[in-house]
N, C-alpha and C positions, 0 to 999 in steps of 0.2 A: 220739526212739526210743520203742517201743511198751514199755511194763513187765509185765517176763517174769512168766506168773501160774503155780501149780502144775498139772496135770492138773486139768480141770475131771471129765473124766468120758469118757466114749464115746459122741457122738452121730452113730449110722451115715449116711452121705451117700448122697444121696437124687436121683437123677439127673429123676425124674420131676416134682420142685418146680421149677416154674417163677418162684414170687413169694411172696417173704415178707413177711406182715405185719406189722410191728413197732412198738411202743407202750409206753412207759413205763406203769408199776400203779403209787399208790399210796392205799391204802385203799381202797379203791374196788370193796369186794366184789360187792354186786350188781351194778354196772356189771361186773363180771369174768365173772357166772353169766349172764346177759343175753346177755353177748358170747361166751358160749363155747355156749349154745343158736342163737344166730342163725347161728353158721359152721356147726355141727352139721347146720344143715337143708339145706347145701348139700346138689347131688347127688354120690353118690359119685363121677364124674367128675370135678369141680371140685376137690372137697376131698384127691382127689389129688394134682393139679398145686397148691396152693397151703400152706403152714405159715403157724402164728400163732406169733411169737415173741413171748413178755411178760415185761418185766425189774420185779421188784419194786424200789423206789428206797425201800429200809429203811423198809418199814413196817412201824409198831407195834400198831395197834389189828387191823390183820385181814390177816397175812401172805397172801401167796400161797399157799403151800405148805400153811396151814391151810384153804384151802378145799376143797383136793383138789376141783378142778373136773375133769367127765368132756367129755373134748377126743376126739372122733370124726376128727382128723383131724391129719397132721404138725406137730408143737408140740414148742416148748424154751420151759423157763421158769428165770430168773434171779433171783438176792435177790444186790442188795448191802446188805456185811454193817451200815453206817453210816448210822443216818439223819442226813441234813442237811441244812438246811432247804430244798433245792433241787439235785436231781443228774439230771436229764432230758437234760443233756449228754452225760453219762455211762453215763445207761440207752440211748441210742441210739447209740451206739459200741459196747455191748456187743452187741447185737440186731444191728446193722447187721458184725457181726465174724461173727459165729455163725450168720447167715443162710445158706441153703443155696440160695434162690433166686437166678438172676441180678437178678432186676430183685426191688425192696423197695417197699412203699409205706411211709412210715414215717409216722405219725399218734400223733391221740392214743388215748388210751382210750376217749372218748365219740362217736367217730366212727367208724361202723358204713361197710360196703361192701354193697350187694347184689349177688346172684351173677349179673347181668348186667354190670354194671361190673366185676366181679373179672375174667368172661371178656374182656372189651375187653381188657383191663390184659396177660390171657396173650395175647391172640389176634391183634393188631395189630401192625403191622410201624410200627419206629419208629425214629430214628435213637437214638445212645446219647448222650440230652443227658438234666437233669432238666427237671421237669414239676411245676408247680402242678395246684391240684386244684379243680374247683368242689365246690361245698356246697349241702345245703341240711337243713331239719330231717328228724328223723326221719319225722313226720307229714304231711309234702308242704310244700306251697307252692314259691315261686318260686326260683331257684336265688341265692343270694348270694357275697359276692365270697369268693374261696380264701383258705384259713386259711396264716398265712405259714409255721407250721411244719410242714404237710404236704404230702408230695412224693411223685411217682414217680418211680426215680433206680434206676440199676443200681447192684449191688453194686461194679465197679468203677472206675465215676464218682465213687462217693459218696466211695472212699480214695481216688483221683486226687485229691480235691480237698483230702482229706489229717484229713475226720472233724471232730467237733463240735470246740471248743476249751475241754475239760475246767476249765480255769483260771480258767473265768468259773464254775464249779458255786457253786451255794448262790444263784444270782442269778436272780429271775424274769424274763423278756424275753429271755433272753441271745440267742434266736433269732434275732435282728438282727443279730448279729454273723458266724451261719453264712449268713445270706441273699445278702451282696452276694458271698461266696465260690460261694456254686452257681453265681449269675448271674453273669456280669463285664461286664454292662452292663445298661442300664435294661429292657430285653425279658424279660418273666420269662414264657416260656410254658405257656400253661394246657392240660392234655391232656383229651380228653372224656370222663373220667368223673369221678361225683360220689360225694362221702362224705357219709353221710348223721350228723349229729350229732343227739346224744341230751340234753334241756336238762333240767336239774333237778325240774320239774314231772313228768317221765315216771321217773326215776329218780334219787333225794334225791342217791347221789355220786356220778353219772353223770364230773363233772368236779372233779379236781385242786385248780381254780385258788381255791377256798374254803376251802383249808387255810390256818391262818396260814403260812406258809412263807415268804414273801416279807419282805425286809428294806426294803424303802425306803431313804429319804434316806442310811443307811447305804451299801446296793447301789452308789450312785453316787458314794461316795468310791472304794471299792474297786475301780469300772471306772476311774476316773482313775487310780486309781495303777496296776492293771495296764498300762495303754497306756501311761504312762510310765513303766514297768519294761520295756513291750515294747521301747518306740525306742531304750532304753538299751541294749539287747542281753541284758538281765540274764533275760530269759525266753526260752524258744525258739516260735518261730511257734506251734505248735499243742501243746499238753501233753494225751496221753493215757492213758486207764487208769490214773486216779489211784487211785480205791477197789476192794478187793478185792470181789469175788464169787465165787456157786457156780453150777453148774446144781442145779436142784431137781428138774425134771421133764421126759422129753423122749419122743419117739414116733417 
């Protein structure tokens, strides 16, 4: 069962969003300012039909809500209240909850869309499966193989398949664990538009994954005993909405 939260707040519904963006924040201020000028330049068209949802995953050194970034276009933003050292589960349950578009790209922070792919994303007739994504840098070259944990997945695919599995939070990779759930066989299809990623040399916290956060050799006691707490019965399939949050900011 999903855990009852209080009144977040009044985030009017928005019949004209077609696709929300959604991306776990943490630290990662100028990749925030970066990423909230590049949606900004869309056309007013586009930026219409599209929201950026960003859930802050309890950060310390440069809050969301401290940057008060100016969002030219439909946006919710989220702070859970805990830092731990790893809640990206949990930030994409919340984004993927509060999304007002049908269809989500759901990504990281340092990977950027341009507004020709965005419009693919609205504008193509597609059945309702998920979809991997190609890649490539932000500065061109070749296109490289799709990042596992970005997807384009309607909003009510994404709960059909019943949402991250919170109970792995605090654990780097756990992404593997929602992958063979999207897919239910080895066919993981790739849809034709690319994210473009933003690599360190272009912006110092472009990406997350250089925080100490990750636990190691520990991580991997801890997924042994969840899956044998799982076959035991002693956990339930999917555990969601474990840490509380707010909205901070919405449009």
């Amino acid at each position: 069962m999903r855990r009852q939260y209080p009144r977040l707040g009044s985030v009017p519904g928005n019949s004209k969003i077609k696709l929300s963006i959604v991306s776990a924040y943490y630290d990662n201020a100028e990749m925030a300012r970066f990423m909230a000028d590049w949606y900004n330049r869309f056309s007013a068209e586009t930026r219409s039909r599209i929201e950026l949802v960003l859930i802050d995953d309890g950060s310390r050194k440069a809050p969301l809500e401290s940057l008060r970034l100016s969002l030219d276009l439909p946006h919710q933003l989220y702070r859970i209240h805990r830092d731990i050292p790893w809640n990206q589960d949990g930030a994409r349950n919340i984004g993927c909850s509060h999304a007002r578009g049908p269809w989500i790209l759901l990504t990281d922070a340092d990977h950027l869309f341009e507004e020709a792919e965005v419009r693919k994303a609205i504008e193509l007739e597609r059945p309702d499966k998920p979809y991997l994504l190609l890649r490539k840098r932000l500065d061109g070259g070749e296109y490289i193989s799709p990042h596992i944990n970005s997807f384009l997945i309607s909003k009510k695919r994404f709960w059909d398949i019943g949402g991250y599995d919170e109970i792995y939070r605090g654990q780097y990779g756990s992404d593997r664990f929602f992958l063979p759930r999207v897919f239910s066989n080895k066919k993981r299809p790739v849809f034709p538009i690319c994210a473009s990623f933003v690599e360190p040399d272009r912006i110092a916290d472009a990406s997350t994954t250089s925080y100490s956060r990750k636990r190691g050799r520990r991580a991997r006691w801890d997924r042994k005993l969840i899956h044998c707490r799982k076959r035991l019965g002693l956990l339930p399939e999917v555990s969601l909405f474990l840490e509380d949050y707010e909205l901070i900011a919405s449009q």
